[in-house]
Backbone as XML, in Angstrom:
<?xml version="1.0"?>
<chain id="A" units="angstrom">
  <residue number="1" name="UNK">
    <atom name="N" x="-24.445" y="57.044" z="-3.621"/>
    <atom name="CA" x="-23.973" y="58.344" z="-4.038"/>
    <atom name="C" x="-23.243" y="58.240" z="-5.382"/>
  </residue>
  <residue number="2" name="UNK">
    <atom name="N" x="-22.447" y="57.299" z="-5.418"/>
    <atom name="CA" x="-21.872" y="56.972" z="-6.790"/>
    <atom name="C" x="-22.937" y="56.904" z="-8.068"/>
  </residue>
  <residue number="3" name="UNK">
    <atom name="N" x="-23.457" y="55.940" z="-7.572"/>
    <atom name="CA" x="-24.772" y="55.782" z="-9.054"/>
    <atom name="C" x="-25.043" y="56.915" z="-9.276"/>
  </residue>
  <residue number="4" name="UNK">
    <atom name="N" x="-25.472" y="57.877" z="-8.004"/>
    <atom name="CA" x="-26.234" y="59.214" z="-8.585"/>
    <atom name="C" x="-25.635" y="60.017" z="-9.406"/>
  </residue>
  <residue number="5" name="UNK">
    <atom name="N" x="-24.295" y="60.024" z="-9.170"/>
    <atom name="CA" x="-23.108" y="60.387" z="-9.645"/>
    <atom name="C" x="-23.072" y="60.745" z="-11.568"/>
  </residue>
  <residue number="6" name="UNK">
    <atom name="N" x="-22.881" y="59.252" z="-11.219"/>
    <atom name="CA" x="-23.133" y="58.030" z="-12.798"/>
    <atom name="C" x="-24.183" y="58.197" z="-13.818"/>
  </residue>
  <residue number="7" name="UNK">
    <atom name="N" x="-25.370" y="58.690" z="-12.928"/>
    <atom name="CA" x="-26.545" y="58.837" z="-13.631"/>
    <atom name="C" x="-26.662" y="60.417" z="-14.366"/>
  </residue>
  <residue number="8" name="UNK">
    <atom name="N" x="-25.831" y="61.341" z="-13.228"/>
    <atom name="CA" x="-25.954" y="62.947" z="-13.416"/>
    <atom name="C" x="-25.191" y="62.749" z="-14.971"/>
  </residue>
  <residue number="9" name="UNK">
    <atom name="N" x="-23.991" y="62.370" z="-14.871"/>
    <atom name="CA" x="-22.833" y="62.467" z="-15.892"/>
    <atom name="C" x="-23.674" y="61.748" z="-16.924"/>
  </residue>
  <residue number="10" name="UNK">
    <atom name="N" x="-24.809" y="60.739" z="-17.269"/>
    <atom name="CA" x="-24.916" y="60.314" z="-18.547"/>
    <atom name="C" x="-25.751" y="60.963" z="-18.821"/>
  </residue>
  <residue number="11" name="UNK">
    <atom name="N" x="-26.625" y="61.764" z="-18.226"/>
    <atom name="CA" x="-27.979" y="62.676" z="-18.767"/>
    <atom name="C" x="-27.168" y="63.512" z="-19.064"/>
  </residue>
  <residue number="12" name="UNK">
    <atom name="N" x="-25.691" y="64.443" z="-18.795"/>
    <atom name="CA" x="-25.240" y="65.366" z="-18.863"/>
    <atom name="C" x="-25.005" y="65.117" z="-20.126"/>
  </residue>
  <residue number="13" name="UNK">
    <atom name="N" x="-23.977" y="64.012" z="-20.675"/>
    <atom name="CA" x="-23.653" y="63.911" z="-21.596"/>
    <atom name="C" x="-24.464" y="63.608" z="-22.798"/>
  </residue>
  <residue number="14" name="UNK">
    <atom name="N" x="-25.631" y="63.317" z="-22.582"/>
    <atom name="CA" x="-27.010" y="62.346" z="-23.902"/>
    <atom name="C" x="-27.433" y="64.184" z="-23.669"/>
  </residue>
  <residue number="15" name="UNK">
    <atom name="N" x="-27.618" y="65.332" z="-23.059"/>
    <atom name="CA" x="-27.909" y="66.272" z="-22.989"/>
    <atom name="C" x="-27.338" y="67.248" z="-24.408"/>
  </residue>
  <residue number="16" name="UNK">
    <atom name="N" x="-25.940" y="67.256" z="-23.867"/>
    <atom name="CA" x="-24.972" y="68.062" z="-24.558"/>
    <atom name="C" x="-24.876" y="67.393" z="-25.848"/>
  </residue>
  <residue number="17" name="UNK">
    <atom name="N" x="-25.195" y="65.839" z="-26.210"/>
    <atom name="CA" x="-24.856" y="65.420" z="-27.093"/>
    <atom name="C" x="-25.906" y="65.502" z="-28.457"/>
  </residue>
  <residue number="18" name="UNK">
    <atom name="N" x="-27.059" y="66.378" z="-27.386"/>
    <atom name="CA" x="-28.494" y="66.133" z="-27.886"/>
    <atom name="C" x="-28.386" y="67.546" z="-28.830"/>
  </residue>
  <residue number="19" name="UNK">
    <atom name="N" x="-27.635" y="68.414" z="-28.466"/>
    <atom name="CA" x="-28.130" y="69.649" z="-28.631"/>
    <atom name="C" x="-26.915" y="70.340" z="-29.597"/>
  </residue>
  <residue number="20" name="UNK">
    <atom name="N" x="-27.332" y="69.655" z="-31.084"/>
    <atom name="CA" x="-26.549" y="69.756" z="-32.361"/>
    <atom name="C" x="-27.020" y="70.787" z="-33.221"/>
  </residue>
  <residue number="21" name="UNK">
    <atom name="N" x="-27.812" y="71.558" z="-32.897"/>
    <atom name="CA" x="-28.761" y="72.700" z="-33.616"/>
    <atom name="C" x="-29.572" y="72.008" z="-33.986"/>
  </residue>
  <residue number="22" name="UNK">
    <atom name="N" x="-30.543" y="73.019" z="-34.578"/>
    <atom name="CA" x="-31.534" y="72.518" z="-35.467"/>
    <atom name="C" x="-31.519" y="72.116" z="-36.643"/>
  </residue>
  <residue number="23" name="UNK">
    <atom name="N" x="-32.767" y="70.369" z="-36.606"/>
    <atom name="CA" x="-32.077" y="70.026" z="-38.360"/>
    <atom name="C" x="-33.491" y="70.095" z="-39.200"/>
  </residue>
  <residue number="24" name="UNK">
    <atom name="N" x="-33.348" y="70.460" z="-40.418"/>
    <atom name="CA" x="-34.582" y="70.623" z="-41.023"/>
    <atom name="C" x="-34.224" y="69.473" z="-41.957"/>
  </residue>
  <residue number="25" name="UNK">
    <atom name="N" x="-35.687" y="69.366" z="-42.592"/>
    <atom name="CA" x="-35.691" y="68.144" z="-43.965"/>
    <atom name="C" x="-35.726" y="69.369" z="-45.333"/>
  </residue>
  <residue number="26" name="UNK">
    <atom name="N" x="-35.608" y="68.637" z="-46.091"/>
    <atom name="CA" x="-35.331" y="69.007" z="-47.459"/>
    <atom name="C" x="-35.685" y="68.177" z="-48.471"/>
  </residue>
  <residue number="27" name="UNK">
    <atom name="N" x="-36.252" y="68.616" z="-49.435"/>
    <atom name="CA" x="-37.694" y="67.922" z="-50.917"/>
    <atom name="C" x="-36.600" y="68.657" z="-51.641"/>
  </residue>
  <residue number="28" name="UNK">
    <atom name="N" x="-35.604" y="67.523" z="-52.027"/>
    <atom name="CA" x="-34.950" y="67.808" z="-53.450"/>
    <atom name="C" x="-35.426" y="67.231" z="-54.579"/>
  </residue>
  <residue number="29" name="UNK">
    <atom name="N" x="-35.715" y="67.984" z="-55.827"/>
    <atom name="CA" x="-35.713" y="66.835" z="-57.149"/>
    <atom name="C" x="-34.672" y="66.828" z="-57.682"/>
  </residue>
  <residue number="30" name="UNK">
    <atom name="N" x="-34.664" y="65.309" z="-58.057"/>
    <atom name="CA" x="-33.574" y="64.479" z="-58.679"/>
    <atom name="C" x="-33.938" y="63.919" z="-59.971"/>
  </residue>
  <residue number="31" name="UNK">
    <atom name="N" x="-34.008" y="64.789" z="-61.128"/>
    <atom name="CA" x="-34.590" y="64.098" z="-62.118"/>
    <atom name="C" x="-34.518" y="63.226" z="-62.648"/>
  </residue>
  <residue number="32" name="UNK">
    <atom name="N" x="-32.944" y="63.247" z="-62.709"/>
    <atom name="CA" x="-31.539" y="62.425" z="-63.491"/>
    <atom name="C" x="-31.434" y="60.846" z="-63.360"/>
  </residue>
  <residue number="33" name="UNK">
    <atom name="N" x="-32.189" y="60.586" z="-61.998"/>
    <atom name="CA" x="-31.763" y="59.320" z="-61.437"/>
    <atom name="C" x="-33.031" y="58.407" z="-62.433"/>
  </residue>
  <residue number="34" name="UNK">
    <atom name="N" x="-32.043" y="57.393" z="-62.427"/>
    <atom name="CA" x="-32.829" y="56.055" z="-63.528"/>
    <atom name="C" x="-32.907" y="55.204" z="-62.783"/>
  </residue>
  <residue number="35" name="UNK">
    <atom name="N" x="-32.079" y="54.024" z="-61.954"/>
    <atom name="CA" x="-32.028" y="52.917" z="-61.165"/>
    <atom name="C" x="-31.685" y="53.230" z="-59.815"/>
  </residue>
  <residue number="36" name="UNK">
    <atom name="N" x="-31.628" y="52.089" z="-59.539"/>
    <atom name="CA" x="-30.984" y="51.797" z="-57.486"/>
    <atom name="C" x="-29.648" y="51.844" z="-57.491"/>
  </residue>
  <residue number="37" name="UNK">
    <atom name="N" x="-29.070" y="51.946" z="-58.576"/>
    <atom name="CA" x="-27.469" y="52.675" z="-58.403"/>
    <atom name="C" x="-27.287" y="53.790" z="-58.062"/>
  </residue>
  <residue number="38" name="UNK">
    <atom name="N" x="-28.077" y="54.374" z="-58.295"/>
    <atom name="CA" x="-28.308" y="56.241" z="-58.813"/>
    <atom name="C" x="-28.908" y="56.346" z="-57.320"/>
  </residue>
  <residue number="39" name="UNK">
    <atom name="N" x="-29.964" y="55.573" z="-56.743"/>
    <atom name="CA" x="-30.171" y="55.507" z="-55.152"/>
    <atom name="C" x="-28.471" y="55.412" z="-54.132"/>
  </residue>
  <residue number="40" name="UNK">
    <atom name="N" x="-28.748" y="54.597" z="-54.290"/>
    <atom name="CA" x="-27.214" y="54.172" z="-54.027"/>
    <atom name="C" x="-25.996" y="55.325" z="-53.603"/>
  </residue>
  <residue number="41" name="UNK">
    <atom name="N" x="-25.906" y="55.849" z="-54.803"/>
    <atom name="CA" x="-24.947" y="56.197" z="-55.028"/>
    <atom name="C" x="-24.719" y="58.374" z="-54.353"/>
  </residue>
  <residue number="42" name="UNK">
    <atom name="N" x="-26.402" y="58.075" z="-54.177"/>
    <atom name="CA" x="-26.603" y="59.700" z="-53.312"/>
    <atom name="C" x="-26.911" y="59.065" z="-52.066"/>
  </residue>
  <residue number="43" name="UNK">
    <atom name="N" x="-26.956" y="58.231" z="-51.880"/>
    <atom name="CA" x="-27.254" y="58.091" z="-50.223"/>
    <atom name="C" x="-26.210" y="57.941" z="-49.469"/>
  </residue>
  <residue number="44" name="UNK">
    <atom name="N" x="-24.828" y="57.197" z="-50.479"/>
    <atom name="CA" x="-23.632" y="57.232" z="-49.856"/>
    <atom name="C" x="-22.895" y="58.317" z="-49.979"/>
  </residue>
  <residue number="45" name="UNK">
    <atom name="N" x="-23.213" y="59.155" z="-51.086"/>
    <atom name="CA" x="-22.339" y="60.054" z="-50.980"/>
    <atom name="C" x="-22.472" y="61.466" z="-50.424"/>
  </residue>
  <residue number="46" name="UNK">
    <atom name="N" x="-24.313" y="61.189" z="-50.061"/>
    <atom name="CA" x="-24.375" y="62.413" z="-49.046"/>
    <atom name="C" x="-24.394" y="62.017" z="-47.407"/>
  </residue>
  <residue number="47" name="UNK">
    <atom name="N" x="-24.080" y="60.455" z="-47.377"/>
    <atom name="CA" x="-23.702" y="59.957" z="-45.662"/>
    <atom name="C" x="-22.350" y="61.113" z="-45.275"/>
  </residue>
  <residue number="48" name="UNK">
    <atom name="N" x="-21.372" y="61.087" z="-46.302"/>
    <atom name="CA" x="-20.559" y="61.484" z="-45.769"/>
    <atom name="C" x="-20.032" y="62.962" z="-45.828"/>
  </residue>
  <residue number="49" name="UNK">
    <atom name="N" x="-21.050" y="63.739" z="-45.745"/>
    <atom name="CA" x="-21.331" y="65.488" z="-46.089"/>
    <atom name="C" x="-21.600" y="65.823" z="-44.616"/>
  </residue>
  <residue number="50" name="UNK">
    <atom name="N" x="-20.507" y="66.379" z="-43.556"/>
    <atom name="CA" x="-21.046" y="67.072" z="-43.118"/>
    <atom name="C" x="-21.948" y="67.721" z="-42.604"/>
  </residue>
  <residue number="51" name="UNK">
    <atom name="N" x="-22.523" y="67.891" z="-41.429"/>
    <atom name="CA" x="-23.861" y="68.384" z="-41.392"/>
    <atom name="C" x="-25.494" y="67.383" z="-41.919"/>
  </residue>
  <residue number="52" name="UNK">
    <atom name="N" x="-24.932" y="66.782" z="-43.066"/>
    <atom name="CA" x="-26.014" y="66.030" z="-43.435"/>
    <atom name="C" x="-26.168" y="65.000" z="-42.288"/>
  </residue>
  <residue number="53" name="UNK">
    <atom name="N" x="-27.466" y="64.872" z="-41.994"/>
    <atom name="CA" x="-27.481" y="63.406" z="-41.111"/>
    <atom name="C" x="-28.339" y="62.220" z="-41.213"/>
  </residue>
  <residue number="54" name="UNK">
    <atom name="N" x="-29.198" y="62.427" z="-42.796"/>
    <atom name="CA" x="-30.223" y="61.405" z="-43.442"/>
    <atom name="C" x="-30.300" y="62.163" z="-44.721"/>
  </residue>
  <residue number="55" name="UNK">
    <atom name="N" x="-30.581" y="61.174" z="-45.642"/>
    <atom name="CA" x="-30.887" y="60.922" z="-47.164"/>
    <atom name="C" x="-31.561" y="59.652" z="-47.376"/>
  </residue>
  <residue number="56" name="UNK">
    <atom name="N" x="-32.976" y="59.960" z="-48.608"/>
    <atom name="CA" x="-33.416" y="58.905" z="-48.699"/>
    <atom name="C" x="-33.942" y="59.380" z="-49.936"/>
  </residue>
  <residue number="57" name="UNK">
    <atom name="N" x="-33.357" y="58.003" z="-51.105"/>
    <atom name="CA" x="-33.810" y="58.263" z="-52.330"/>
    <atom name="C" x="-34.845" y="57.938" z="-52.567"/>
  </residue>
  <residue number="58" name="UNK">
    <atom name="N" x="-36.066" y="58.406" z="-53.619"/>
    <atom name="CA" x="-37.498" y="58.056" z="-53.777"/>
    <atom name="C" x="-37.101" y="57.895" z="-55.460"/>
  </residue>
  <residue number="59" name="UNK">
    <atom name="N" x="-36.887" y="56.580" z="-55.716"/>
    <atom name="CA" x="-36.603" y="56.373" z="-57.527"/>
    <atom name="C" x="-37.961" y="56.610" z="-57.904"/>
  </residue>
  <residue number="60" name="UNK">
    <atom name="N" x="-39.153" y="56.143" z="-57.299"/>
    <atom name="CA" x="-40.515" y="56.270" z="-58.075"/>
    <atom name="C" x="-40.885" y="57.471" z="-58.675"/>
  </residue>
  <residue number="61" name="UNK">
    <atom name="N" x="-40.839" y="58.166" z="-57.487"/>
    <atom name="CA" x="-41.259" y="60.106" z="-57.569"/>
    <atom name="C" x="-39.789" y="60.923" z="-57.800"/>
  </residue>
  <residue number="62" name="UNK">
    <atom name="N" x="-38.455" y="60.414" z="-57.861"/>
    <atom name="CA" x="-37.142" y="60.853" z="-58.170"/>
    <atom name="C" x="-37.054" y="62.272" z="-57.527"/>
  </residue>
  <residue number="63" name="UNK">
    <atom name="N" x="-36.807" y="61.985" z="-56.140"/>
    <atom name="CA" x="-37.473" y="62.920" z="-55.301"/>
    <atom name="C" x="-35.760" y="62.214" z="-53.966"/>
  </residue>
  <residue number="64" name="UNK">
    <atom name="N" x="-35.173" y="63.432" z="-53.791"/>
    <atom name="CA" x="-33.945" y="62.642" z="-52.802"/>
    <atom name="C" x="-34.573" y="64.145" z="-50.802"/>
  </residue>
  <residue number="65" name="UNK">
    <atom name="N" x="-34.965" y="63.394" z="-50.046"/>
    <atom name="CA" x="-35.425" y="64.168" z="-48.949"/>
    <atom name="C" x="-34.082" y="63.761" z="-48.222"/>
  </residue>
  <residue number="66" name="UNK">
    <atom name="N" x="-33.747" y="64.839" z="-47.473"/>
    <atom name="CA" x="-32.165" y="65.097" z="-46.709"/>
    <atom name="C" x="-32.769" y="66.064" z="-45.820"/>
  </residue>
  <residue number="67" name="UNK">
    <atom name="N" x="-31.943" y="64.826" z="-44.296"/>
    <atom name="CA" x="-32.111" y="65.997" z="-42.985"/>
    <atom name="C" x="-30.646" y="66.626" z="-42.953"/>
  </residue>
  <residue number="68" name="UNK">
    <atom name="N" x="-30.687" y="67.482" z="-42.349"/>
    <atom name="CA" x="-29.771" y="68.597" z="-42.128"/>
    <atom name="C" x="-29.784" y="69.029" z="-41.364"/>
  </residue>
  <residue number="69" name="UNK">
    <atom name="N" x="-28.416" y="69.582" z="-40.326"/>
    <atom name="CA" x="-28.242" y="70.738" z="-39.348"/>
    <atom name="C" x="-28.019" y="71.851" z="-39.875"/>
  </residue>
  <residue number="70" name="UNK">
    <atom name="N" x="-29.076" y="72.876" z="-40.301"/>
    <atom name="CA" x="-28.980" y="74.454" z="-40.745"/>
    <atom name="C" x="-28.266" y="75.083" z="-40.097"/>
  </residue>
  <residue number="71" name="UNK">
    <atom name="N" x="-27.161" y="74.801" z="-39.274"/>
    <atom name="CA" x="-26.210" y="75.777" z="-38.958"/>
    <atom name="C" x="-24.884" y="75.291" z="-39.821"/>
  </residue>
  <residue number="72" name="UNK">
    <atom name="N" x="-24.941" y="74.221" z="-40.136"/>
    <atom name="CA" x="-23.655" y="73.042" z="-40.591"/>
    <atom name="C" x="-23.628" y="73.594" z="-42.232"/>
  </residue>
  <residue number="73" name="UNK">
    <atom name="N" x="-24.779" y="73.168" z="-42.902"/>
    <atom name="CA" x="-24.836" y="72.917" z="-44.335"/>
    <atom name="C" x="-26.226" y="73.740" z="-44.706"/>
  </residue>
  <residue number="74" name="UNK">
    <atom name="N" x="-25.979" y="74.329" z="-45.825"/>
    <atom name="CA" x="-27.331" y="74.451" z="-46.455"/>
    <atom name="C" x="-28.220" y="74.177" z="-47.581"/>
  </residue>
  <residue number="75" name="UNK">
    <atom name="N" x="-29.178" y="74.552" z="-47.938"/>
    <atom name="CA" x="-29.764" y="73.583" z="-49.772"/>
    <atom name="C" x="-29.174" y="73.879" z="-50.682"/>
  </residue>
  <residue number="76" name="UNK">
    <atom name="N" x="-28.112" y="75.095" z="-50.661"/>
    <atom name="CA" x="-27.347" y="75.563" z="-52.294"/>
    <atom name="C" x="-26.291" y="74.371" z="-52.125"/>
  </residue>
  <residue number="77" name="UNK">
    <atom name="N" x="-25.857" y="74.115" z="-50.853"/>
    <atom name="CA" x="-24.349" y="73.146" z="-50.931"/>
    <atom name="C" x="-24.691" y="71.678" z="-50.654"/>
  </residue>
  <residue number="78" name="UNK">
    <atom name="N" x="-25.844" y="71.347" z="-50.607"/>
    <atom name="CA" x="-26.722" y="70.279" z="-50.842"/>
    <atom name="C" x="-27.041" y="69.908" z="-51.972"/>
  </residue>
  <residue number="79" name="UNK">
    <atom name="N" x="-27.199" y="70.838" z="-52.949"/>
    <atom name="CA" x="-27.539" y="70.449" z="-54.276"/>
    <atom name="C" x="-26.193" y="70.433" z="-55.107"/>
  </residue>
  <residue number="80" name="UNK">
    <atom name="N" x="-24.935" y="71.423" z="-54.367"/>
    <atom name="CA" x="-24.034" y="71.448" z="-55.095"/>
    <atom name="C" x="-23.369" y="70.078" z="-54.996"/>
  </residue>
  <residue number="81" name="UNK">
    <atom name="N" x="-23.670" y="69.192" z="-53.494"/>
    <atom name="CA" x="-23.180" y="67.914" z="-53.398"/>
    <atom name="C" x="-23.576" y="66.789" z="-54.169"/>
  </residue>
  <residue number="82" name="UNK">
    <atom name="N" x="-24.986" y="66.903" z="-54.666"/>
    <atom name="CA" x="-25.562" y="65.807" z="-55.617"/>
    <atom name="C" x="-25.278" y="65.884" z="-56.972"/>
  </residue>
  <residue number="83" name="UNK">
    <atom name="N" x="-24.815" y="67.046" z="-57.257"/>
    <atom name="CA" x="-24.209" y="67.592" z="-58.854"/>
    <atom name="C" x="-22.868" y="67.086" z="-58.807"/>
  </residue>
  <residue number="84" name="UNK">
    <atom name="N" x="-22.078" y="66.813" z="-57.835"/>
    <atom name="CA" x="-20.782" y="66.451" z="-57.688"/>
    <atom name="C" x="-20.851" y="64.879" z="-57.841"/>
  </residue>
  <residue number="85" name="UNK">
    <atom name="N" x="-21.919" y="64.165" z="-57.590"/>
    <atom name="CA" x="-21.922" y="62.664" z="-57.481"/>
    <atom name="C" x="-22.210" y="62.282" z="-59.195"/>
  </residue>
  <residue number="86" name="UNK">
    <atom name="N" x="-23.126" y="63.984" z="-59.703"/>
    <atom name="CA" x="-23.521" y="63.299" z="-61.490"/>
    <atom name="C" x="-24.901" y="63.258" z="-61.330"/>
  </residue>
  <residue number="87" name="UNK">
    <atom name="N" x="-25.257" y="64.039" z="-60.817"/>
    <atom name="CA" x="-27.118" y="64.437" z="-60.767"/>
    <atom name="C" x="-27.687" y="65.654" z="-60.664"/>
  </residue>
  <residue number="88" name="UNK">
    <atom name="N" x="-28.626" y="65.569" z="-61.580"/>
    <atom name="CA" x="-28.931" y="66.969" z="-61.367"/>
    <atom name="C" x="-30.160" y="67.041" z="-60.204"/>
  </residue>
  <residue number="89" name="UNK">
    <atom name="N" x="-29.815" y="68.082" z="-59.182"/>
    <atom name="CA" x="-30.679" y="68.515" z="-58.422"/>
    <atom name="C" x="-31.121" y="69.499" z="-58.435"/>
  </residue>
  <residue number="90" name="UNK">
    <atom name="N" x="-32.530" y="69.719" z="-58.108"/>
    <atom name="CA" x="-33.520" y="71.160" z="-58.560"/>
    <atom name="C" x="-33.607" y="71.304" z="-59.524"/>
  </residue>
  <residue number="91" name="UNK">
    <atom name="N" x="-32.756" y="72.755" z="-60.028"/>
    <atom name="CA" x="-32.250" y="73.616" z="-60.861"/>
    <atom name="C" x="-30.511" y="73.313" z="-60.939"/>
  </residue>
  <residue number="92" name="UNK">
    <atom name="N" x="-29.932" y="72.809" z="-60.709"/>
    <atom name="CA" x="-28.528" y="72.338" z="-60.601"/>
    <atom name="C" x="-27.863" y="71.371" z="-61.675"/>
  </residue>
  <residue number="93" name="UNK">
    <atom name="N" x="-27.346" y="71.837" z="-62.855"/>
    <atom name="CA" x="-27.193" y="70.605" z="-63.440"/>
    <atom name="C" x="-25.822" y="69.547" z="-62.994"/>
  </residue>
  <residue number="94" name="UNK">
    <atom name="N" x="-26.432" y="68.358" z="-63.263"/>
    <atom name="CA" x="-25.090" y="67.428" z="-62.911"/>
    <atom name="C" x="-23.566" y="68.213" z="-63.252"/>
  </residue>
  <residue number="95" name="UNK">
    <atom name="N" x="-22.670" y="67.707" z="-62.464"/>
    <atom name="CA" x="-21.405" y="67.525" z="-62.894"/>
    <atom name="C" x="-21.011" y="67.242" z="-64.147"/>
  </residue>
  <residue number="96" name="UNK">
    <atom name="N" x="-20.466" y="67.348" z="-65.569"/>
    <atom name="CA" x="-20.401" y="66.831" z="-66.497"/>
    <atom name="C" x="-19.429" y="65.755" z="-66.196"/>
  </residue>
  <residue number="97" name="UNK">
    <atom name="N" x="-18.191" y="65.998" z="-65.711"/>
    <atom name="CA" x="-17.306" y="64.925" z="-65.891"/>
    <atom name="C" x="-17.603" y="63.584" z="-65.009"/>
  </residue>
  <residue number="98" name="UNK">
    <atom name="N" x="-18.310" y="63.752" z="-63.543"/>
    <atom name="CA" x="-19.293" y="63.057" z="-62.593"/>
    <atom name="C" x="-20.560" y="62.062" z="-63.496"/>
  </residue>
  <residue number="99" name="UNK">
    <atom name="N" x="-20.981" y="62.805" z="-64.176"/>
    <atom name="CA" x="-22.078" y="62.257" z="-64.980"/>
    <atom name="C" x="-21.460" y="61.458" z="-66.050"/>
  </residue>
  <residue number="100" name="UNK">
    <atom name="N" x="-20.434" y="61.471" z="-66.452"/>
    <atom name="CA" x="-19.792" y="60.971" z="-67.563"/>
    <atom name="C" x="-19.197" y="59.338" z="-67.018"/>
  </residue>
  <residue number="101" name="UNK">
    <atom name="N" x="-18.981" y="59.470" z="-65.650"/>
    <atom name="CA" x="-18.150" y="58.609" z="-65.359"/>
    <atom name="C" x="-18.939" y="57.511" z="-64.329"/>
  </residue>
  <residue number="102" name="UNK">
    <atom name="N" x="-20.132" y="58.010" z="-64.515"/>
    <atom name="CA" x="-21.677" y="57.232" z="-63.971"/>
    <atom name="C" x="-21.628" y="55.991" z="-64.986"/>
  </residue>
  <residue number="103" name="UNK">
    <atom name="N" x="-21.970" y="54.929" z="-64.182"/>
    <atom name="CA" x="-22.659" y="53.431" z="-65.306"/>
    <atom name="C" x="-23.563" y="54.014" z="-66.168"/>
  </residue>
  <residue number="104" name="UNK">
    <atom name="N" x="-23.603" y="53.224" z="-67.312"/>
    <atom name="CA" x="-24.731" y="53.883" z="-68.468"/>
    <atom name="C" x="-25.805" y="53.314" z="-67.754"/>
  </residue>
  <residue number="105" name="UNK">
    <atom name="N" x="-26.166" y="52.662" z="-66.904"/>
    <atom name="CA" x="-27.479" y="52.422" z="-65.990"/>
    <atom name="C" x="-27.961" y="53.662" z="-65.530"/>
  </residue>
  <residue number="106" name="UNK">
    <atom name="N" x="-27.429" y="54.405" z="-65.106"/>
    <atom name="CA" x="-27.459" y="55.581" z="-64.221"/>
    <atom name="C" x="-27.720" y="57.118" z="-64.918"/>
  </residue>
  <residue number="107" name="UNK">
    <atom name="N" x="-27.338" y="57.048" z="-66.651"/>
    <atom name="CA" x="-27.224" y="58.264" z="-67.106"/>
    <atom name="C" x="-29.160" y="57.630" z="-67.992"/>
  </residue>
  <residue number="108" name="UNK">
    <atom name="N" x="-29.464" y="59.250" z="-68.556"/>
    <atom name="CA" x="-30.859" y="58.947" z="-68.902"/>
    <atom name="C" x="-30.787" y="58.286" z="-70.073"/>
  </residue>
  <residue number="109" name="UNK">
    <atom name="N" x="-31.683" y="57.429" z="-70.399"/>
    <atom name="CA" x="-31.532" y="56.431" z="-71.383"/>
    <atom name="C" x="-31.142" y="55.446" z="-70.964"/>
  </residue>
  <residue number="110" name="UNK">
    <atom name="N" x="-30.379" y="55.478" z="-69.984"/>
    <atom name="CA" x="-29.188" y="54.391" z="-69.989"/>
    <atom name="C" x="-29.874" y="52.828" z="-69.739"/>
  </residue>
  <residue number="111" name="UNK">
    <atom name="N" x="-30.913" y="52.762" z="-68.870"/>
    <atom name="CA" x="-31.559" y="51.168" z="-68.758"/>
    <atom name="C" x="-32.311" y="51.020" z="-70.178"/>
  </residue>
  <residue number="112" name="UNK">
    <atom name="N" x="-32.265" y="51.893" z="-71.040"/>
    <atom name="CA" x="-32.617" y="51.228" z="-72.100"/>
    <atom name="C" x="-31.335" y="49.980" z="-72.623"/>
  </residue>
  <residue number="113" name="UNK">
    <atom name="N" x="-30.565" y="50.625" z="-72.666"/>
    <atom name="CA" x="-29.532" y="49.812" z="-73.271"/>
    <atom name="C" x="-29.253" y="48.357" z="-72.457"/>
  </residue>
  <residue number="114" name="UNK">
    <atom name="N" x="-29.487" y="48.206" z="-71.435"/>
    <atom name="CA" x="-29.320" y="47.262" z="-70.767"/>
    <atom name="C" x="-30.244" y="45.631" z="-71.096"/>
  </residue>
</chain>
C-alpha cells in the first residue's frame, strides 16, 4: 500500500511539474555574431531569461533558435534580450554600449584584426 502510495505522489508530481504551458521555438537572425564568443555569449545569457528554456547558436547560418514558454516571455523581449548582450536580432539593433564593450572578436570586422 505504501509503494502505491509512493508511486501516486511521483506521477503526481512529474505531472504538475510537466505542465509549464506551452513552449514554442523561435528562428531568430543574428547577423552581428562573428565567432564562438558571440555563441557563447547568447547562449549564456539567454540560459538565464526567464521563461526561456533552450538557445542554440548557428555561427554558420547566424541564425540563434530559442524555446520558450509563450505565457512567460515573448519574441519582442527575446530580441530585446540579445540586443542587451550587443547583438543585433531581427530588426533590433544591438545595444550600443553592450556592443562596445564586446571583444573586438565579436564586433563585425573584428576577426579580421586578430
Amino acid at each position: 500500500m505504501k509503494k502505491i502510495y509512493q508511486i501516486q505522489l511521483l506521477l503526481s508530481i512529474a505531472l504538475f511539474t510537466g505542465c509549464d504551458g506551452e513552449t514554442l521555438e523561435v528562428v531568430i537572425n543574428t547577423p552581428s555574431i562573428q565567432c564562438g564568443m558571440c555563441e557563447r555569449n547568447i547562449e549564456m545569457g539567454l540560459s538565464n531569461v526567464k521563461g526561456i528554456s533552450a538557445s542554440k547558436v548557428d555561427l554558420a547560418t547566424k541564425v540563434t533558435k530559442v524555446k520558450y514558454f509563450k505565457d512567460r516571455i515573448d519574441i519582442s523581449k527575446i530580441e530585446k534580450e540579445i540586443s542587451n548582450l550587443g547583438y543585433q536580432a531581427n530588426d533590433i539593433l544591438a545595444d550600443n554600449i553592450k556592443y562596445e564593450s564586446l571583444p573586438a572578436c565579436c564586433k563585425i570586422g573584428g576577426m579580421d584584426k586578430i
